[in-house]
C-alpha positions as CSV (number, residue, x, y, z in Angstrom):
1,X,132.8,7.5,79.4
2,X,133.7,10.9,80.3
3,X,129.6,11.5,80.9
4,X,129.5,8.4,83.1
5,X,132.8,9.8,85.2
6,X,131.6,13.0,85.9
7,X,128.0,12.0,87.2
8,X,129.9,9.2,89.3
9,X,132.3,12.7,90.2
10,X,129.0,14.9,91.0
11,X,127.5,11.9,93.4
12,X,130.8,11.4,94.8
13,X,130.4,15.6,95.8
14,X,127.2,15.6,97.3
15,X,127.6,12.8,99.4
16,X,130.7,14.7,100.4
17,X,128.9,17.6,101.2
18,X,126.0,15.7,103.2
19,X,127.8,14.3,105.6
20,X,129.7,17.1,106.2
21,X,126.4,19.1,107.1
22,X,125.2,16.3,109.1
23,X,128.7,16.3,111.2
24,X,128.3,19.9,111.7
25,X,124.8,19.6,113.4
26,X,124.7,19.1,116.9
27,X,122.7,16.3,117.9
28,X,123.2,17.2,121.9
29,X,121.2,19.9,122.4
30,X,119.0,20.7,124.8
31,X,114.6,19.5,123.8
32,X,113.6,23.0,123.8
33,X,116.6,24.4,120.9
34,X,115.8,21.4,118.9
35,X,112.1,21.8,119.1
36,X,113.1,25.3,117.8
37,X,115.6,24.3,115.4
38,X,118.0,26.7,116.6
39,X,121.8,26.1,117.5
40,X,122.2,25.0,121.2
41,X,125.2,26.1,123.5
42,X,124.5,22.9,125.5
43,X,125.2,25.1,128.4
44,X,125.2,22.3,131.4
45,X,121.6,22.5,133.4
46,X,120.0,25.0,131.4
47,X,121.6,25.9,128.3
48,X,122.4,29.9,127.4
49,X,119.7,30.3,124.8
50,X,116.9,29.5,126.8
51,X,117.7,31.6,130.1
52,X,118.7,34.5,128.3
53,X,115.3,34.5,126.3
54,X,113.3,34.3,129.4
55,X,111.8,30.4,128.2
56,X,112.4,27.4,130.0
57,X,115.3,25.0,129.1
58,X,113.7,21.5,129.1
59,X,117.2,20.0,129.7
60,X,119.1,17.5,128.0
61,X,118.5,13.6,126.7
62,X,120.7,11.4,128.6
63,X,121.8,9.7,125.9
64,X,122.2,13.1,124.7
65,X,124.4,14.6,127.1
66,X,126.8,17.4,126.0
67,X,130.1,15.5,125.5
68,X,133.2,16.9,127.7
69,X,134.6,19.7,126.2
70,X,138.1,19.9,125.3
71,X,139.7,23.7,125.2
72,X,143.3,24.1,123.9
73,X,143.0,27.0,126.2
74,X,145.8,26.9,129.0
75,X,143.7,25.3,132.3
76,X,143.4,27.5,135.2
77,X,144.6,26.7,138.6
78,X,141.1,25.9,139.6
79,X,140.6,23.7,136.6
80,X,144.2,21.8,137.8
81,X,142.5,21.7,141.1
82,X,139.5,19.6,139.8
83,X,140.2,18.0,136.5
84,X,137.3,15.8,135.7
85,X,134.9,19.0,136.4
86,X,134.4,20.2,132.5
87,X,132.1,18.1,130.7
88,X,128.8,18.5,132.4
89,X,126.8,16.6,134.6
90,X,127.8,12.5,134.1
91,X,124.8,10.9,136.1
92,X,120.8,10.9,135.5
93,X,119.1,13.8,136.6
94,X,116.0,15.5,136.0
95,X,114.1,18.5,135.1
96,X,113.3,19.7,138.0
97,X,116.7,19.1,139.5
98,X,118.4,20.6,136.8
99,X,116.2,23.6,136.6
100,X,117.2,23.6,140.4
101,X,120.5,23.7,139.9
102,X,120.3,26.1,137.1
103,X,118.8,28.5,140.2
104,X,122.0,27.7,142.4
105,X,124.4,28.8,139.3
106,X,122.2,31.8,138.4
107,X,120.8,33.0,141.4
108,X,121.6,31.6,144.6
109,X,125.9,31.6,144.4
110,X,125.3,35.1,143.6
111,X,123.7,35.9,146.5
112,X,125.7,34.3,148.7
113,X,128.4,36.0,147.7
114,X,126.4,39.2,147.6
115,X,129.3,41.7,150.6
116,X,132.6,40.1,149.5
117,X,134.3,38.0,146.7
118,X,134.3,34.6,147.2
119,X,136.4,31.5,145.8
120,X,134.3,28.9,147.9
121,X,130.7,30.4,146.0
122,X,132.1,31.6,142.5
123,X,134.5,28.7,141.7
124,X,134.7,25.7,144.0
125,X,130.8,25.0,145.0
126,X,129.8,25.2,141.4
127,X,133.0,22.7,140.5
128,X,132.6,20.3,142.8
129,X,128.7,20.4,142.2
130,X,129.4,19.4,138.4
131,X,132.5,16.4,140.2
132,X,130.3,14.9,142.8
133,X,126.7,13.6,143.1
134,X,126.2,14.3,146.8
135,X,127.2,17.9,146.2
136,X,124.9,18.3,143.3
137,X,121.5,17.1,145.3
138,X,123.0,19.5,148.2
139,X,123.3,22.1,146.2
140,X,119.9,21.2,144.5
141,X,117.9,21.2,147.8
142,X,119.8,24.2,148.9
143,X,118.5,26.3,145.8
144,X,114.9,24.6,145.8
145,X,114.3,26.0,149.5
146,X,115.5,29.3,148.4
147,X,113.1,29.4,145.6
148,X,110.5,28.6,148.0
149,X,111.5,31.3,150.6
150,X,111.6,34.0,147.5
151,X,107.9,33.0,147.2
152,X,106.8,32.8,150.6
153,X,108.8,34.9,152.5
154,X,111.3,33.4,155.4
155,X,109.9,31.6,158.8
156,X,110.5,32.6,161.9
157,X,111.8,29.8,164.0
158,X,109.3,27.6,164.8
159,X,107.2,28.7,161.5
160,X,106.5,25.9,159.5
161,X,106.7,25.4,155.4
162,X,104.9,22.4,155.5
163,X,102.2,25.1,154.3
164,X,104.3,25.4,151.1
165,X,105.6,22.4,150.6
166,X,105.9,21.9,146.9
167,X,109.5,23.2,147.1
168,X,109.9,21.8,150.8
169,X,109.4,18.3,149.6
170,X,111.6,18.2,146.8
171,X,114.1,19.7,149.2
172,X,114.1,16.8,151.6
173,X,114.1,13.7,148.7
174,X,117.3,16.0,147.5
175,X,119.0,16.4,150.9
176,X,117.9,12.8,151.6
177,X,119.5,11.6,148.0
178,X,123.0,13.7,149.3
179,X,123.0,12.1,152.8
180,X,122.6,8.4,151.3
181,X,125.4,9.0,148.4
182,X,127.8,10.5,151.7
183,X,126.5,7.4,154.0
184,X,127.5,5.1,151.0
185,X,131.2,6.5,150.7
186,X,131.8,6.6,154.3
187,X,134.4,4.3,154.2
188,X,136.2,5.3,151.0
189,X,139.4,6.1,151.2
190,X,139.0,9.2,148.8
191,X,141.2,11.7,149.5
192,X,139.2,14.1,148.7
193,X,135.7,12.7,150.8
194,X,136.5,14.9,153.9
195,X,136.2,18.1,151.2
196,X,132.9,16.6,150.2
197,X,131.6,15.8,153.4
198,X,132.2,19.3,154.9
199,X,130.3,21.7,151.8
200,X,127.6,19.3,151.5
201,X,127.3,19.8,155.9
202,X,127.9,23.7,155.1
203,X,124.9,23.6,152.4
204,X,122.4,21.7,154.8
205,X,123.2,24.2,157.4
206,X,122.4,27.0,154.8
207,X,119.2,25.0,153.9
208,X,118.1,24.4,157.6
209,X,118.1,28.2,158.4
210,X,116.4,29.4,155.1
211,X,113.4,26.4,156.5
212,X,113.7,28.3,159.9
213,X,114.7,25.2,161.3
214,X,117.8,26.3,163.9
215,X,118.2,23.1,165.7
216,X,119.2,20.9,162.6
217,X,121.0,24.0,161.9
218,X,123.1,24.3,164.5
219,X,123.9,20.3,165.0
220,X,125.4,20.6,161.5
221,X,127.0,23.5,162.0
222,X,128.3,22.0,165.2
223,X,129.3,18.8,163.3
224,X,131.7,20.3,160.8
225,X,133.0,22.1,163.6
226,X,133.9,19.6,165.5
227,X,135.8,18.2,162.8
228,X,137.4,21.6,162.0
229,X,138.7,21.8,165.4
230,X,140.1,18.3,166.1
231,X,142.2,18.8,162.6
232,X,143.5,22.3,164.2
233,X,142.1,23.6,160.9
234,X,141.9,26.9,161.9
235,X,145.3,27.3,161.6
236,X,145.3,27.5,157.9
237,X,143.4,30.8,158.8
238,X,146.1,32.9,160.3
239,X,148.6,32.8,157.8
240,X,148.9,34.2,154.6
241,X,151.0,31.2,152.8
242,X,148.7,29.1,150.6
243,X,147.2,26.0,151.8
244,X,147.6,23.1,149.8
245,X,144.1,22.5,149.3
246,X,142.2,25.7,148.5
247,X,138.6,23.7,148.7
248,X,139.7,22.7,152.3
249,X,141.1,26.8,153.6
250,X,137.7,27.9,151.5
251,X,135.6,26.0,153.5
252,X,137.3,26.5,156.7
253,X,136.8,30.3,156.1
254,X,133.4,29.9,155.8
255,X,132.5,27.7,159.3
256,X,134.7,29.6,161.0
257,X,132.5,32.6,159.6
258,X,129.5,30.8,161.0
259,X,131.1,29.7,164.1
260,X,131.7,33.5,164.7
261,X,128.2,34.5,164.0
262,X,126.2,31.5,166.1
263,X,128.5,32.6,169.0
264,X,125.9,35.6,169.2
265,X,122.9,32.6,169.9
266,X,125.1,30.8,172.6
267,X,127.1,31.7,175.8
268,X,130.5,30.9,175.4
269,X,132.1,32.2,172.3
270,X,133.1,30.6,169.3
271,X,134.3,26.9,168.7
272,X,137.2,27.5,166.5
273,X,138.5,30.3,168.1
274,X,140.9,31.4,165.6
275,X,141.7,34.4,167.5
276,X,143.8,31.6,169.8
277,X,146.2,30.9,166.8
278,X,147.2,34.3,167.0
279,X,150.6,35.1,169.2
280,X,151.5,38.9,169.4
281,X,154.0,38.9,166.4
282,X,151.5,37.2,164.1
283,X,148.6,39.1,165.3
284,X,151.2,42.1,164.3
285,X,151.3,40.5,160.9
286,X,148.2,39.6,160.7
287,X,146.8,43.4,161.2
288,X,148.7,44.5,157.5
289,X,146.6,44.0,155.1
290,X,146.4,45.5,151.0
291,X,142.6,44.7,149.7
292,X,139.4,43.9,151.1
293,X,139.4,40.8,151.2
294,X,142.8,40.8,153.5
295,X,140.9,43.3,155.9
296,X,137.8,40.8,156.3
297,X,140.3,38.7,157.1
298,X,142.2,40.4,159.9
299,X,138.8,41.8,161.6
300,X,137.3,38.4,161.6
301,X,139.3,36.5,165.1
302,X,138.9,40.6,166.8
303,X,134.9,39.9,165.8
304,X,135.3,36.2,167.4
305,X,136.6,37.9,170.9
306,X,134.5,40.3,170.8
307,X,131.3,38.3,169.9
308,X,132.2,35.9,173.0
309,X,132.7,38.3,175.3
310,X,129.5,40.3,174.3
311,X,127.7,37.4,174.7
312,X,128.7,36.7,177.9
313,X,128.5,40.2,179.4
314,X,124.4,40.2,177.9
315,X,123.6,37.3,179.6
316,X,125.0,38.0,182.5
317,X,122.6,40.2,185.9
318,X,123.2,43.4,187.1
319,X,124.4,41.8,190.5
320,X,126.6,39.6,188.4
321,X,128.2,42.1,186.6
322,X,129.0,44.4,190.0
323,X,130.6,41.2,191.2
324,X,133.0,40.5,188.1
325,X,133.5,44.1,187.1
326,X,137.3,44.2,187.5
327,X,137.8,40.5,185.5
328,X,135.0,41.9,183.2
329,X,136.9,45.9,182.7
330,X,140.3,44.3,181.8
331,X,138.8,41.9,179.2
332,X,136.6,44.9,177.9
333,X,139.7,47.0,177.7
334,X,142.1,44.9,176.2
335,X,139.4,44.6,173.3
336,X,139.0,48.0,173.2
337,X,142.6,48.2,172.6
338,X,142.6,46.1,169.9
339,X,140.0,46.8,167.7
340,X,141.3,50.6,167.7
341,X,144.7,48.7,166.5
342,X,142.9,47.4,163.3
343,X,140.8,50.5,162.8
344,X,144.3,52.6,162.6
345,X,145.2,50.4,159.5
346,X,142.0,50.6,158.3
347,X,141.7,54.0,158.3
348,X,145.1,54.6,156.0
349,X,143.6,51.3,153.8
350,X,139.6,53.2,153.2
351,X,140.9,56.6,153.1
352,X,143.9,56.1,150.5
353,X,142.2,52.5,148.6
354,X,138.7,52.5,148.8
355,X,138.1,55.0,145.4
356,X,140.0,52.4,143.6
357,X,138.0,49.5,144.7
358,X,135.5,48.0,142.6
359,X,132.2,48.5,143.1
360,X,131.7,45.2,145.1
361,X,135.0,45.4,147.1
362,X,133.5,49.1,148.0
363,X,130.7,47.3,149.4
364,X,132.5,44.5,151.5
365,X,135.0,47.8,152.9
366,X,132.0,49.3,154.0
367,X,130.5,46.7,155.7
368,X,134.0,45.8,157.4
369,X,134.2,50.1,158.4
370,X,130.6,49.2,160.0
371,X,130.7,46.3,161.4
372,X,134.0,47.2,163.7
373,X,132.6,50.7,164.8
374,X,129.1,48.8,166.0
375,X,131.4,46.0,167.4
376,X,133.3,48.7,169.6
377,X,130.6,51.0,170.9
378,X,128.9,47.5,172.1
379,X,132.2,46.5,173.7
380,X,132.1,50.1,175.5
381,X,128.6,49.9,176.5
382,X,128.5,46.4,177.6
383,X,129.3,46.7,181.2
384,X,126.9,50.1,181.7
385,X,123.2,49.6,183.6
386,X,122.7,52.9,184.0
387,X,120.9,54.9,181.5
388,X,122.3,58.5,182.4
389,X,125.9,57.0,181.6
390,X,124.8,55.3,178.6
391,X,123.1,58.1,177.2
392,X,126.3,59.6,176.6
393,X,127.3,57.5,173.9
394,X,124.1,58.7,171.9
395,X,126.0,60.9,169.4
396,X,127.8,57.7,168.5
397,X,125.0,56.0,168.0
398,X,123.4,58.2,165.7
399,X,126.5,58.5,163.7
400,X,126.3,54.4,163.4
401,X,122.8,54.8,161.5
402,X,124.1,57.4,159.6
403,X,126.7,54.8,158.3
404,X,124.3,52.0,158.0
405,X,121.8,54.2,156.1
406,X,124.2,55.2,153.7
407,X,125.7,52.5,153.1
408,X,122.2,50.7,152.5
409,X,121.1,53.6,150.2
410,X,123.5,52.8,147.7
411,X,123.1,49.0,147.9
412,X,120.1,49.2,145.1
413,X,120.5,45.5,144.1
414,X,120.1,43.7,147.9
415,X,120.4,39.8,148.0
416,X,117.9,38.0,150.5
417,X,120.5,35.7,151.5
418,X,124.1,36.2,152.1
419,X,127.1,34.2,154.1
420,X,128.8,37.1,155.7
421,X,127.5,39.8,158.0
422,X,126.3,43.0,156.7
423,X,123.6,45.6,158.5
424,X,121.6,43.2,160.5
425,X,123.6,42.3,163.7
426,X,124.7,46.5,163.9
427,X,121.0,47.1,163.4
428,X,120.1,44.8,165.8
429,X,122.6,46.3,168.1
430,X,121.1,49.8,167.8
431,X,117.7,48.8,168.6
432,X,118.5,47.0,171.5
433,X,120.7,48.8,173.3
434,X,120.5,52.9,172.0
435,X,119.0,54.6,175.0
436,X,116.7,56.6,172.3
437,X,113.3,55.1,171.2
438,X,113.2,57.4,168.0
439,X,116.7,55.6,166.9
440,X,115.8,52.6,167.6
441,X,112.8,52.7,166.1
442,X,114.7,53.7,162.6
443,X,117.0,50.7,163.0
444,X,113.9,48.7,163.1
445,X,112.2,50.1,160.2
446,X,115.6,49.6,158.2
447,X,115.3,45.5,159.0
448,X,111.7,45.8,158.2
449,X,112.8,47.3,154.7
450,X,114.9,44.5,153.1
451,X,113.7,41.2,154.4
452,X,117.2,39.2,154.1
453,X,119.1,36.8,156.1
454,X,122.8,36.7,156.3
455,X,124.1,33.6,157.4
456,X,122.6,33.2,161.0
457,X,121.3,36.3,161.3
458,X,117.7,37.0,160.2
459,X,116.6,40.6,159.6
460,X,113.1,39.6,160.0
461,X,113.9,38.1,163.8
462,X,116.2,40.6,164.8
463,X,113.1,43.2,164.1
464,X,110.5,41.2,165.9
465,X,112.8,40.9,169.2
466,X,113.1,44.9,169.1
467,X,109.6,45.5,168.8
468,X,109.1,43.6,171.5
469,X,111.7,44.9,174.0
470,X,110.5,48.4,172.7
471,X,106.5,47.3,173.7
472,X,107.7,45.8,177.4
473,X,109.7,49.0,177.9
474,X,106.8,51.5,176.7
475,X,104.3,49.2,179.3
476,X,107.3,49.5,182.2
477,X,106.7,53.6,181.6
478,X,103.3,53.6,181.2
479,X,103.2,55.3,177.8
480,X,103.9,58.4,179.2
481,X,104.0,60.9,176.4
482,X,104.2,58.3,173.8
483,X,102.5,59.3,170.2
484,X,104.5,57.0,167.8
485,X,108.2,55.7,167.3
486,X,109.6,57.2,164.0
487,X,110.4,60.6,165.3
488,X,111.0,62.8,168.6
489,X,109.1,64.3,171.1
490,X,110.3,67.4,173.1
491,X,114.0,67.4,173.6
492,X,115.5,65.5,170.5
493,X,118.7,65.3,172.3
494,X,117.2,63.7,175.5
495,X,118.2,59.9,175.6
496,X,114.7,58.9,177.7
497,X,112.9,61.1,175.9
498,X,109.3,59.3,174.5
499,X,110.3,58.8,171.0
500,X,107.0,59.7,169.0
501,X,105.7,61.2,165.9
502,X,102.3,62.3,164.1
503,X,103.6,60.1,161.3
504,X,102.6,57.1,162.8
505,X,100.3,57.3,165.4
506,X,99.6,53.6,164.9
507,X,102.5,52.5,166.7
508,X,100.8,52.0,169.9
509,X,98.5,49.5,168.5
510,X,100.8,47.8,166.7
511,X,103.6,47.2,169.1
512,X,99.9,46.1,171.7
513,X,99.5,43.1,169.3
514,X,103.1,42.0,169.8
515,X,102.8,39.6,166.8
516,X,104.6,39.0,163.8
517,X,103.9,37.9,160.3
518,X,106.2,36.6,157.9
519,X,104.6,33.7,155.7
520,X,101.2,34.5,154.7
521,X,99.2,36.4,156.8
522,X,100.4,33.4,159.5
523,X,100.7,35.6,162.7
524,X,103.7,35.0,165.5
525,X,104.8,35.3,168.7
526,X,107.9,34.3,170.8
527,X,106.0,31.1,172.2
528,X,105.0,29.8,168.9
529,X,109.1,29.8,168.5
530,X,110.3,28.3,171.8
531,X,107.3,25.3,171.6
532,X,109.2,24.0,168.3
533,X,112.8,25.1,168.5
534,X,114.4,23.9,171.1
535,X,117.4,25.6,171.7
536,X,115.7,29.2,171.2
537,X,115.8,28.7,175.4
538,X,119.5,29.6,175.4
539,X,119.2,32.1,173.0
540,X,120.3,35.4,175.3
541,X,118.1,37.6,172.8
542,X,114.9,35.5,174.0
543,X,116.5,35.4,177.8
544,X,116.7,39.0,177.9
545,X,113.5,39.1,176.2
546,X,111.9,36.8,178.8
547,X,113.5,38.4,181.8
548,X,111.7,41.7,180.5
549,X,108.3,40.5,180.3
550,X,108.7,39.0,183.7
551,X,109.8,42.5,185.1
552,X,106.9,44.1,183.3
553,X,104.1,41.7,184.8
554,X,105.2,42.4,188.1
């Protein structure tokens, strides 16, 4: 009896201790840990084990999807904000979409984030990814074009990737999968649908300008504008008291960041115009700021003004300018006036914070302490013709490359695609409109050295439309004393002097071919462009560009 009850005791034990072994194994891992027989973090769209060991993460069975997690852990305010986002992924996807979207956590958030902190990139898009379907294919073909362009370089507008087009297909079934899901919940009365709509418009116009494509660009960036500005969103931009819906002022923040930038491809100014919220008292306000992010802030309705009214001087004739000078001189002024308002504050804030800062709030206070010195020596030039005149602002000039170089030199780890303005538009700037060739020709070679895009602005373009005002001006002097472009030639200090060098006596020929390659060996030139984007035409780079050439042949 006592035989019989302890083998009945010992079974009784082992069956214990077999099921607990087999509740203790997860049966939700992802094919390539099981394959291995190793533990699985079940890490939603590529789980840790496999990206940090360099192998590919074959993703999850759907029956086998990771189970929500539940953490005793106190929820953030961003986990409040979006509750159901937690427990992975809850519809059918596939490898390739998940190894997509594994790219968008990894790679492509980062980058767009790459100058300045941001909520919308490192919290909310990844959120609502995981919460809604049309979001996740947005963010999908958003990260699949990037891929591509990482491969194969960025187009030009008017390039095509049809060439590529492994990536370039699977980007349009995934922004066509995002625009049905949106076209089937247009009538829903979801609160949260008008949140939804606008990132998965921001992230098509983020996809459109990585395929070079600036006309479906711009009519989605001009959508979610137009919805911006008939809710008076802009508002929630010029004051300091949090919005109740943080996805909403994120996303506002970053149009209105587009909206400033496109301004620089259209006459007119921005569409938001944030800087017309502002009243003297606010704008007062609005000028005190502690961090970096605060100071972004504050510069960003000054860069609006100034962007319109820059565009709008460049476009305009000599004859034209003579005509409106006094109008043209008061606006010009009262800029002037107050951008040196913000640059006294943020004087005190880089002189007395920015040893403090972290490494990437450094960054984004030095792009901010470049960005308004380029914006006001373009402010100050803007209404000169005359080259003797101008040439007196060449010591400022010089001392803006001398920022921008530094501040590139110790930017090691450069994204190739960013949001917010950096060292492109103040490069551009320089080699446009210093009145010495042997500068210029250093802001070109410093867009020709990190290929990147950030948001509108394409380092790649900006350096192809200088080249070619540099070629039309060399033919307009006849090459006179012209031996190259990355150095100086007699008097250094001379703003007409022949910019040249023994360096790179090629510089003639090259600048002669007036082409361009940027995918392949695929060659281009501004007509390629203006045949297959059609609002290139209004550009005032490729008017000025235009009007040049026509001066030249005659």
């Amino acid at each position: 009896m006592c035989a019989c009850r302890n083998l009945g005791k010992r079974r009784f034990m082992e069956k214990t201790r077999q099921r607990n072994f087999v509740s203790k194994r997860s049966r939700t891992g992802c094919r390539t840990c099981r394959a291995r027989h190793v533990k699985c973090d079940e890490a939603p769209g590529a789980c840790g084990n496999c990206t940090s060991s360099g192998r590919s993460c074959d993703g999850y069975d759907l029956q086998r999807l990771p189970p929500p997690a539940r953490s005793s852990r106190k929820k953030t305010p961003w986990t409040r904000l979006l509750p159901e986002v937690g427990g992975g992924i809850r519809w059918v996807t596939n490898t390739d979409e998940r190894r997509c979207f594994s790219y968008f956590q990894y790679y492509t958030i980062p980058t767009l984030s790459g100058f300045f902190n941001s909520m919308l990139w490192e919290k909310l898009a990844l959120q609502m990814s995981y919460a809604e379907p049309a979001v996740y294919h947005a963010a999908v073909a958003l990260s699949a074009i990037h891929q591509d362009v990482e491969m194969h370089g960025m187009p030009l507008p008017g390039q095509e990737l049809e060439l590529y087009n492994t990536w370039h297909r699977f980007t349009l079934e995934q922004a066509g999968r995002s625009f049905a899901i949106l076209n089937e919940r247009h009538f829903s009365q979801d609160p949260r649908l008008r949140e939804v709509m606008l990132l998965c418009c921001l992230l098509f116009v983020l996809m459109e300008l990585l395929r070079g494509r600036y006309d479906d660009a711009f009519q989605h960036l001009e959508g979610g504008l137009r919805i911006l500005n008939e809710l008076k969103a802009q508002r929630q931009l010029v004051t300091w008291a949090p919005h109740e819906s943080p996805v909403e002022e994120a996303l506002v923040a970053a149009f209105a960041q587009l909206d400033i930038q496109a301004a620089s491809f259209k006459v007119g100014g921005p569409v938001l115009r944030i800087e017309n919220e502002l009243d003297v008292s606010t704008m007062e306000e609005y000028l005190l700021f502690s961090n970096v992010r605060e100071a972004r802030r504050a510069i960003e309705p000054l860069l609006s003004r100034a962007f319109g009214f820059l565009m709008d001087c460049w476009s305009k004739s000599d004859k034209e300018i003579i005509c409106n000078y006094n109008w043209l001189q008061q606006v010009q002024q009262k800029l002037f006036s107050e951008l040196n308002h913000f640059s006294a504050q943020f004087d005190t804030f880089y002189h007395y914070s920015y040893t403090r800062l972290s490494r990437k709030d450094q960054r984004g206070a030095d792009m901010i302490n470049i960005l308004r010195h380029t914006t006001s020596l373009s402010i100050r030039t803007s209404l000169i013709r005359d080259e003797v005149l101008l040439s007196q602002y060449l010591p400022e000039y010089k001392a803006n490359l001398a920022l921008i170089e530094a501040a590139m030199y110790k930017f090691q780890e450069r994204p190739n695609y960013t949001l917010d303005m950096g060292v492109v538009p103040p490069l551009y700037i320089i080699s446009i409109g210093c009145p010495d060739y042997g500068l210029r020709w250093r802001a070109i070679e410093l867009l020709r050295s990190w290929p990147h895009r950030e948001g509108v602005f394409d380092s790649n373009w900006a350096a192809f439309i200088a080249e070619e005002h540099i070629k039309i001006a060399l033919r307009l002097q006849g090459f006179r004393a012209i031996d190259g472009l990355s150095g100086s030639v007699g008097d250094s200090e001379s703003p007409t002097s022949s910019v040249g060098s023994k360096e790179d006596s090629n510089t003639e020929g090259k600048l002669e071919k007036g082409r361009w390659s940027t995918l392949g060996q695929e060659e281009y030139s501004i007509e390629q462009g203006l045949e297959k984007t059609k609002c290139m035409e209004d550009w005032p780079c490729v008017q000025s560009l235009l009007a040049a050439r026509r001066q030249c042949m005659m």
